[in-house]
N, C-alpha and C positions, 0 to 999 in steps of 0.2 A: 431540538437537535438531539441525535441519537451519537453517543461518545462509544467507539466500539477501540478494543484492546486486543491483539493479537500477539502471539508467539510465533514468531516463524521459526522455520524449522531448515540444517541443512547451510547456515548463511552466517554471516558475523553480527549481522543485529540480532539482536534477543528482545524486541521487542517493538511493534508497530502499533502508535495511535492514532486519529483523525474521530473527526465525525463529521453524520450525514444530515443535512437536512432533511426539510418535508420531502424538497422536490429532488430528492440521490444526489445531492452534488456533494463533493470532496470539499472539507475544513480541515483548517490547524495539524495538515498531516506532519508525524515526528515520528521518524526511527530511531530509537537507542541504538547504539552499539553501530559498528558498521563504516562507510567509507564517508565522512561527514559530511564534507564540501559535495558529494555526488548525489549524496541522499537529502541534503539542504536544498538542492536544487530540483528535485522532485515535487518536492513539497510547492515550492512557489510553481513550478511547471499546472502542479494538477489542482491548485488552488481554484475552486470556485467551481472546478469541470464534473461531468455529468460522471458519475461512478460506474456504471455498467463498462459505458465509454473508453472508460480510462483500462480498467481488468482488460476490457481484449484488447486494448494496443499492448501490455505490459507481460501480458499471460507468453511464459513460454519463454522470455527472455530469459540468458542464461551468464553462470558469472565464471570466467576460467571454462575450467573443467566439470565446475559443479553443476548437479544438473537441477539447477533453478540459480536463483539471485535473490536481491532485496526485493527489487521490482516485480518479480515473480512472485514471491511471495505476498507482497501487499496485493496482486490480483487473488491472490486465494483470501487472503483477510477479508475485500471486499468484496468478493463472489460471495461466503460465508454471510457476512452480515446484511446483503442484500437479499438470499435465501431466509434468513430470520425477519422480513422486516412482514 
């Protein structure tokens, strides 16, 4: 299993972990910081799912006025770590 760390940028967590298996799928995802109950539930949402998968449903979502989110940002975490694999 590859443990990959991200900063997102732009959004109120300061920090996105998870890792991927052999075969891209999403583990143990945890956002610090951030909307808890909404980001807890991500986590169990993309538990076990295929990670390319997940980036473009997520990609482009946006929070308010900001332009991106939590969500958005963890597609850029995993686009990032999927490009390094």
């Amino acid at each position: 299993m590859e443990h990959v760390t991200y900063s997102p940028k732009g959004v109120c967590s300061v920090q996105i972990d998870f890792d991927l298996d052999a075969d891209k799928k999403l583990h143990d995802l945890k956002f610090t910081g951030g909307c808890n109950g909404n980001l807890k539930a991500i986590g169990r949402l993309v538990e076990g799912k295929d990670a390319s998968e997940i980036a473009d449903i997520l990609r482009g979502n946006l929070c308010g006025m900001r332009p991106t989110s939590c969500a958005d940002q963890l597609s850029k975490a995993i686009d990032e770590a999927l490009a390094g694999a």
